[in-house]
N, C-alpha and C positions, 0 to 999 in steps of 0.2 A: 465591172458590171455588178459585182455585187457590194460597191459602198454605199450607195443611193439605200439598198433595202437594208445595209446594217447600221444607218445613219437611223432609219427611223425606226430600228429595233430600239436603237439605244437613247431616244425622243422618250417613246414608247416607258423603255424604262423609268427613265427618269421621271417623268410622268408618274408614273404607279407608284415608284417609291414616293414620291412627294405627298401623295395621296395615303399612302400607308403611312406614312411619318408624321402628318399632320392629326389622322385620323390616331393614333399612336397619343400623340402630345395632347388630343383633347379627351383622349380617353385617362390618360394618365392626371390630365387637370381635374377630372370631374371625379377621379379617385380621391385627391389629394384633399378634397373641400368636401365631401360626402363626411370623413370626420370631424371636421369640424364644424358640421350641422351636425352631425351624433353627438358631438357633444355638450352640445347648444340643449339639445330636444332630449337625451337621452340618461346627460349626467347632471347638467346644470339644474333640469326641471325637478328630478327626483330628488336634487340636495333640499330643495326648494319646499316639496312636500315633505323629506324628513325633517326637515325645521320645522315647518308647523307640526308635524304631530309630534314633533320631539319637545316643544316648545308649550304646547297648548296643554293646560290640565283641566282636565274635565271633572265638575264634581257633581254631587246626587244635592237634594236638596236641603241635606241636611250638613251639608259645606264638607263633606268625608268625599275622596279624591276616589276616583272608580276609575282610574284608567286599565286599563286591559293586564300590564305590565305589576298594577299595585297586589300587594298581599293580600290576604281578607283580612281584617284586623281579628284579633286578640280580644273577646271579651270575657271579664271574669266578673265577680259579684267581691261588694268588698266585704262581705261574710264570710270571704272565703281565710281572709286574712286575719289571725291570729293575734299576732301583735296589736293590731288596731279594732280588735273588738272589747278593749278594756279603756280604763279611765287611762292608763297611760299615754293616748294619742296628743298630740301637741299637732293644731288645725290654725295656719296662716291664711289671710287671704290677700291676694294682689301680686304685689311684685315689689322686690329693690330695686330693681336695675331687665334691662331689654340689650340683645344687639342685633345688628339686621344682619340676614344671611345671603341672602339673592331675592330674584324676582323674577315672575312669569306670567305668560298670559293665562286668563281659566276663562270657562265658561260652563255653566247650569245646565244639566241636561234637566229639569225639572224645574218648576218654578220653587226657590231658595224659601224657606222658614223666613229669612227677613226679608221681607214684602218690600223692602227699598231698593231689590234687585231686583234684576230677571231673568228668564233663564233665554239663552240663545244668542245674548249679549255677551260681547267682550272686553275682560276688564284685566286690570295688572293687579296681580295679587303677590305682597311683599312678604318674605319669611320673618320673624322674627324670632330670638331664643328668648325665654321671657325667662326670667331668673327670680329665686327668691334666697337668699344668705343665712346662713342660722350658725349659729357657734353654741357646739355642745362640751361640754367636761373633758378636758384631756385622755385622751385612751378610752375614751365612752365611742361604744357604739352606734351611729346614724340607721334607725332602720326606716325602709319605706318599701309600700304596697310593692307585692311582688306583680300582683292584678288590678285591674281596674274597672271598675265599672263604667256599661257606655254613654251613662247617665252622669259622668262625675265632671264637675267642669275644669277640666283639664286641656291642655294640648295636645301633641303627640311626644311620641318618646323620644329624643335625640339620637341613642343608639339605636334603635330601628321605625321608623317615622310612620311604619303599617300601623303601629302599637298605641294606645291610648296610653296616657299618662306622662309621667317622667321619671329622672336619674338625678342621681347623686353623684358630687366630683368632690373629689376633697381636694380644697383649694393651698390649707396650710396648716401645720400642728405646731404648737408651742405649750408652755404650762400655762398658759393662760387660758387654753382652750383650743379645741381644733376648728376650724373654718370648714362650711361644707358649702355646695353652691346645689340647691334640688333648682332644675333646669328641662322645660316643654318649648316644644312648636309650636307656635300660633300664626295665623297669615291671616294676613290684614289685606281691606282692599279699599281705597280710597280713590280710582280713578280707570275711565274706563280705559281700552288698550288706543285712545288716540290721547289719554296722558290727561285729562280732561279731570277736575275734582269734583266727587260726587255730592260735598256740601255734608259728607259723611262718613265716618269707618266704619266698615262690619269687621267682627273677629269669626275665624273659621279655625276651628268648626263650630258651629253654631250655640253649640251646648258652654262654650267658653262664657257668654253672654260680655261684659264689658272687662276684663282683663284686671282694672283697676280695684273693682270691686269686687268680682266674684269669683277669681281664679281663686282656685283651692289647691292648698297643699298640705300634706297631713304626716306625720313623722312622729318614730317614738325614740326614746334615746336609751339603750341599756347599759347599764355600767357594771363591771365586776368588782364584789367585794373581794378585797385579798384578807 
């Protein structure tokens, strides 16, 4: 008499649990995919926006890079320096030799001194080290500005790129004479960021004016009498 009611106790069960075990399986499915939409919307998106602001330089309108991250640059008066307030200064201009270092996108928050830009637009702007070669007297000393003035058409400094100016590397010594290479930053932009040629270069920052002609470098050479 009592199989009939424990036949449909265990109906009953089976029933529920199919219900639990299903509801079980779609809960555990909609766990399983919830990551991988976080990771979609959560990791992917932010790599996304750290590339562009990792990517994008921002500059003032005077081609000087103002991102949040950048130093304040270094400004000195070249009065300040010693060495080069006498006839002894030896004043190059241009370059020997250039070599490219990378590239990135920028953009203006201001509308740029060279009116052949604009600001708000985006363009690729190429590093280059601009070089100039000087060979001085074996065992003579290469001296150059400790400072620079913000007015001096230079680049920036290699060893720290917040800095106007540039450095010195000594490339080779012999009796013939030693090798030095004085070496600035300059970025060039010739194309906007769809790769597009502007019919033109600017040099940045802007005070460089054409690289060719008006980069300056200035240098004294001391030598000791024995």
């Amino acid at each position: 008499m009592y199989e009939p009611q424990f036949t449909t106790i265990m109906k009953t069960s089976k029933f529920l649990f199919t219900i639990i075990f299903c509801s079980f399986t779609l809960l555990m499915s909609c766990n399983n995919e919830d990551p991988m939409l976080n990771t979609d919307d959560s990791i992917q998106q932010p790599r996304a926006n750290e590339l562009i602001s990792d990517s994008i330089c921002i500059n003032d309108e005077n081609g000087d890079i103002i991102n949040p991250v950048a130093n304040p640059t270094s400004k000195g008066t070249e009065t300040d320096i010693t060495p080069f307030s006498s006839d002894n200064v030896i004043t190059v201009v241009g370059y020997t030799a250039k070599t490219y270092m990378k590239s990135e996108v920028t953009v203006f928050s201001k509308q740029p001194v060279d009116n052949r830009l604009s600001p708000y637009v985006y363009y690729i702007q190429d590093y280059y080290t601009y070089i100039y070669r000087v060979t001085i007297p074996h065992d003579a000393t290469l001296i150059i500005p400790s400072n620079f003035d913000e007015t001096w058409a230079t680049g920036m400094q290699p060893d720290n790129q917040s800095l106007i100016g540039y450095n010195k590397y000594l490339i080779s010594q012999s009796t013939n004479g030693d090798v030095y290479e004085l070496r600035t930053i300059i970025r060039e932009i010739s194309y906007n960021s769809s790769g597009q040629y502007l019919g033109f270069t600017s040099y940045l920052p802007f005070r460089v004016g054409n690289p060719a002609t008006d980069l300056i470098f200035k240098y004294s050479i001391l030598e000791i009498e024995w």
